[in-house]
Each structure stands twice: as C-alpha cells, then as structure tokens.
C-alpha positions in Angstrom: -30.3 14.6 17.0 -28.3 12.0 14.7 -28.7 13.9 11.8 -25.9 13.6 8.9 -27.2 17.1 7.1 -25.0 19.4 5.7 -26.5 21.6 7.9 -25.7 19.6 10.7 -22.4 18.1 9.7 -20.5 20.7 7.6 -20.4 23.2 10.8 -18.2 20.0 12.6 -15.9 19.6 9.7 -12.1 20.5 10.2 -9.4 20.4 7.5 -9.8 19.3 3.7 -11.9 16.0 3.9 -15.1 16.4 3.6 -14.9 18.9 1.1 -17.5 19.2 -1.0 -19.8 17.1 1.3 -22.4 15.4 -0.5 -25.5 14.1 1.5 -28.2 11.5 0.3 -31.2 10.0 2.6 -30.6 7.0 0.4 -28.9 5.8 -2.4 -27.4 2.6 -4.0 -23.7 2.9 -2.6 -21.8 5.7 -1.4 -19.1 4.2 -3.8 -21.2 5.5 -6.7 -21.6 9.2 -5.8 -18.4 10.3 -5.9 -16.2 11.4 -9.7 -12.5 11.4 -10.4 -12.9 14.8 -11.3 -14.2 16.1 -7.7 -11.4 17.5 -4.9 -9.2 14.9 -2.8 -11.0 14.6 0.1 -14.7 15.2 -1.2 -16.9 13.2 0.6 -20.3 11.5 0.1 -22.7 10.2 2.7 -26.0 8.0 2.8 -28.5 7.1 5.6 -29.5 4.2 4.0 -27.6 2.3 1.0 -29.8 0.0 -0.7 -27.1 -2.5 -2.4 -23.8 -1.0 0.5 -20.9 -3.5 0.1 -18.0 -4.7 2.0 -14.8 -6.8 1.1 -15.3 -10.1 -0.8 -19.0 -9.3 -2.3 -20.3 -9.2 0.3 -23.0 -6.6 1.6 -23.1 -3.9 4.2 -26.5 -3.9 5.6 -27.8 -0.9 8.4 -31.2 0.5 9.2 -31.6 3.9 7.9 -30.4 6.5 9.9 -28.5 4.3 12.3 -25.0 3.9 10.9 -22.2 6.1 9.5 -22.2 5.3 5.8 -19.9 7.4 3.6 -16.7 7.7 0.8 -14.0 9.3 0.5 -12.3 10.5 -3.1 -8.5 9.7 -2.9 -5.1 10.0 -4.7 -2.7 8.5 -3.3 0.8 9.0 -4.2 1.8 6.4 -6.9 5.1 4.9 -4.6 1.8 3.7 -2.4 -0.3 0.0 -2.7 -4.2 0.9 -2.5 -5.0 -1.4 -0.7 -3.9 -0.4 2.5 -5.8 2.4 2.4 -8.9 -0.1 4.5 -5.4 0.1 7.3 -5.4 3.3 7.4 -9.0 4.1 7.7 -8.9 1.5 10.1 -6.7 3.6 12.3 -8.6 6.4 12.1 -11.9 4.9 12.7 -10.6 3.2 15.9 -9.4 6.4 17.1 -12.5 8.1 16.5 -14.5 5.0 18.2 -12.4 5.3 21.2 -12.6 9.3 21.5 -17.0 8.6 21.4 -16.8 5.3 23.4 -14.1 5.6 25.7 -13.6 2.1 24.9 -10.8 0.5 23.4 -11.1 -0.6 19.9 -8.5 -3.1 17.8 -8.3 -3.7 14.4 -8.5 -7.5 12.6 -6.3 -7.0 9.4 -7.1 -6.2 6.7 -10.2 -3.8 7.4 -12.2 -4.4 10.2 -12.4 -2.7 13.8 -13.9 -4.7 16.9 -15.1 -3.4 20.0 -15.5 -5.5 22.7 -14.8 -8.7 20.2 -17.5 -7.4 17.7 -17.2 -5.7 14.4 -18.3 -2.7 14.6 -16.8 -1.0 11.4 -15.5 -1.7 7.7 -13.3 0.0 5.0 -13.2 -0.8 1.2 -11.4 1.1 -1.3 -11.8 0.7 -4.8 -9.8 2.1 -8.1 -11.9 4.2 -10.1 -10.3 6.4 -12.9 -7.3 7.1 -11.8 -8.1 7.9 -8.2 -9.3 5.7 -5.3 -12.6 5.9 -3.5 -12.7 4.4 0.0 -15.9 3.6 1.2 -15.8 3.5 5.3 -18.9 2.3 7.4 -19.2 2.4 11.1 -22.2 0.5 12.8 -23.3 3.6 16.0 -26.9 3.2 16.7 -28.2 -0.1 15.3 -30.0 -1.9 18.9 -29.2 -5.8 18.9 -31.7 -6.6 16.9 -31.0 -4.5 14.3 -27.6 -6.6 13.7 -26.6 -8.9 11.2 -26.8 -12.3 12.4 -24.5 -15.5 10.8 -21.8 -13.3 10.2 -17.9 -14.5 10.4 -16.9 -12.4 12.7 -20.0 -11.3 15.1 -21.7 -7.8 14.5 -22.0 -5.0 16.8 -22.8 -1.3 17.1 -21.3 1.8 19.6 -24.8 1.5 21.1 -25.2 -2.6 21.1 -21.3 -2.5 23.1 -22.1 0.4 25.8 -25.9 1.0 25.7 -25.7 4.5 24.8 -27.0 5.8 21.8 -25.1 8.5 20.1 -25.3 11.8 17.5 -23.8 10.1 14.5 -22.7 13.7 12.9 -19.3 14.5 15.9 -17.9 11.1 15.0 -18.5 11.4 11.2 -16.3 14.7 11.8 -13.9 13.5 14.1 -13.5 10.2 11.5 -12.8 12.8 8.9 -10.0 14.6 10.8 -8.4 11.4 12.0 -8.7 10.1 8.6 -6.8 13.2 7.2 -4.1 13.0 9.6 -3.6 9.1 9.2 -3.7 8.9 5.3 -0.7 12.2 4.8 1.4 10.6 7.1 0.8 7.3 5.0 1.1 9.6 2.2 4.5 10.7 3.5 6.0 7.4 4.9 3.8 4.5 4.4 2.1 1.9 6.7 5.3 2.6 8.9 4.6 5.7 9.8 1.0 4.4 11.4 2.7 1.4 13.3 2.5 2.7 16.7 -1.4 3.3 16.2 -1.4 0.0 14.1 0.9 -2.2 16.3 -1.4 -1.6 19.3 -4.3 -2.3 18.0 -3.5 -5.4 16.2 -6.4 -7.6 17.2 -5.4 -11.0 15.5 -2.0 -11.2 17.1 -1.7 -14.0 19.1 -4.5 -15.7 18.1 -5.0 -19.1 16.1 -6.2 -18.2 12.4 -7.1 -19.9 8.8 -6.0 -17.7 6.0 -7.4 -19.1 2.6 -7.6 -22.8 3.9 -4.0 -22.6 5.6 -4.0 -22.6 9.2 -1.2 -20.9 11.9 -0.7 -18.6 14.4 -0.9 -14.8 13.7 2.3 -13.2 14.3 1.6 -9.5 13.4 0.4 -6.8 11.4 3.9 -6.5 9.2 5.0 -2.6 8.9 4.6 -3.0 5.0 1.2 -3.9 5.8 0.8 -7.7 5.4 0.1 -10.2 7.9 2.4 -12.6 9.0 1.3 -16.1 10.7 3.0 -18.5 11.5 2.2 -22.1 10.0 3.7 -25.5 10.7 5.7 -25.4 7.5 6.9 -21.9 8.4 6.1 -18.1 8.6 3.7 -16.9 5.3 3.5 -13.6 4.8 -0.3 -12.9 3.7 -0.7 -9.5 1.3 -4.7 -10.0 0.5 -7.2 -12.8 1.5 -10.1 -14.1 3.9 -9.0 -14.2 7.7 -11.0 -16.6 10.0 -9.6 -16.8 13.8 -10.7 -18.6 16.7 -13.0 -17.1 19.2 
C-alpha cells in the first residue's frame, strides 16, 4: 500500500519532475544517484538511505519504507542563490503536507517544516557539476518510536501528529507537482514571488531565537530570503547559520 515503485508512483506523476524516476529499496544517499547530465527534474528515490544527511552534517535517519526519501536534479537560473532552493522546497512540501493532513504546517527558516511544533520534513541542496541536486525528506509513517530522539528541534511524522498512517506514493507526487510550480515561479521572480506561501508559514516569527551564539527576537522570513531578528544591538540580517528558538 505505501509502495514508492515505479509502478506505483510514475502512474501519479504530473508535469516534468520526476522525469526519469529512478527507484532504489536502499542505497547510500539519494544525493548520490543522480548525474549532471540527466533531465532537470529527474528524480531519485530510496526506502532506506544508509548514510541520508541533512544540513550541518548531520544525518537523516528513517525506517525503511516509512519515509519519503528522494532528489531532485536542478538548474537554476544563474541571477538565483542556491541556497534557497531548501525555501522553496519548503513551500512545496508544506503544501503537500497540508493537502494529506489537513493540518496546518509552517516552515522554521532555512529548511525545516513542523507540524504541530515537530519537524516533520527537511531540504538540502548541494552543487554538483554545474547543476544543483536537492535532496527533500518527509518523515509519513515512522510510529513514535520510530523517531529520533535528542534532536534540536523535536521529531515527528504525518502519522506520529494525526495517528493515521498514509500511502507514501500520492504525497511523493503531489510534492513533485508543488515542487514544479514553486521552483519556476522562483525561477521567474525569486523568493518574492513565494512570499505569500512563505510569509504565512513563517514559523520562527515572533519567537525568541539564538542564531550562531547571538541572541534576539525573529522578525521575519526577509523576501530575499534571509532571516531577520532583532537583537539588542539592533536588527541582523541572517543569510546561512544554525537557528535554535525557544519552545
């Protein structure tokens, strides 16, 4: 039933991504499978990913068969930075969360979405060659136990939030899709043109935060991408780092 088959998932599939769709039961990391010299938009997917890894070395750990685990081979226009490409798949993983759940899901700049205050999905992209390969992983049907435990920001899954468990294959599509959308309209007019999807989710606004040892008030989610917080020496304007915020 949660099968990520091409057999199963290529029938879903709407648009470009996910174009050749390349399927492994396991491998090392879904960053690996993918070459410069494939289509934008070709896709590889795991159910298990023995060395998977997130922002700032750190790893990506899920049960086989219990997560969405996949990359996605990009070019982005040269006028656009990289890195917020983990934005933008952001956006289009909270929509796609929301659409299964019915819940509503926010993003913590720069890459995580939270449902219900837990993380519950990830986005790294990484140059390679020329091109840019974002890796995207979305915790579905891990059970509680099945979670990371000690992390920064606590760990959840679709099924740990609402106590369904779900056919992992729909969402991978419906990521895909919303993925297309969000990244040409990037593409087109940068993180500006994803701010009213952005804005609303911004999940840090508001809230007390330490970036990199400095510690303030997060303003918002800037439309060039960067966070802004609010310190006692003034507003900082924070392009790339490690964002810890108070429960």
């Amino acid at each position: 039933m949660t099968s990520l088959a091409p057999a199963v998932a290529e029938p879903l599939l709407r648009g470009r991504f996910g174009r050749p769709y390349r399927y492994h039961e396991q491998c090392v990391t879904t960053q690996h499978l993918l070459d410069a010299d494939q289509p934008e938009g070709a896709v590889a997917v795991c159910d298990e990913q023995t060395e998977g890894r997130g922002r700032m070395g750190r790893r990506w750990e899920a049960p086989a068969g219990t997560g969405i685990l996949m990359s996605v081979l990009l070019r982005p226009p040269a006028e656009r930075r990289p890195a917020e490409l983990t934005l933008v798949a952001g956006v289009a993983a909270a929509i796609a969360i929301e659409r299964a759940t019915g819940l509503a899901a926010q993003l913590k700049w720069p890459n995580d979405v939270m449902l219900d205050r837990r993380k519950v999905a990830g986005g790294i992209a990484e140059l390679k060659d020329g091109s840019v390969v974002l890796g995207i992983g979305v915790n579905v049907n891990q059970t509680p136990d099945q979670l990371p435990a000690g992390t920064k920001a606590q760990a959840g899954s679709l099924r740990s939030v609402t106590g369904r468990a779900y056919e992992r294959a729909p969402i991978l599509a419906d990521l895909l899709h919303e993925l297309e959308l969000r990244y040409d309209a990037w593409g087109n007019g940068g993180i500006d043109a994803l701010y009213e999807d952005l804005g609303a989710r911004d999940f840090l606004r508001g809230r007390r935060v330490t970036v990199d040892g400095v510690a303030g008030t997060a303003q918002m989610i800037g439309r060039d991408g960067r966070l802004v917080v609010e310190t006692e020496s003034g507003p900082v304007v924070v392009e790339s780092g490690e964002v810890l915020f108070e429960r």
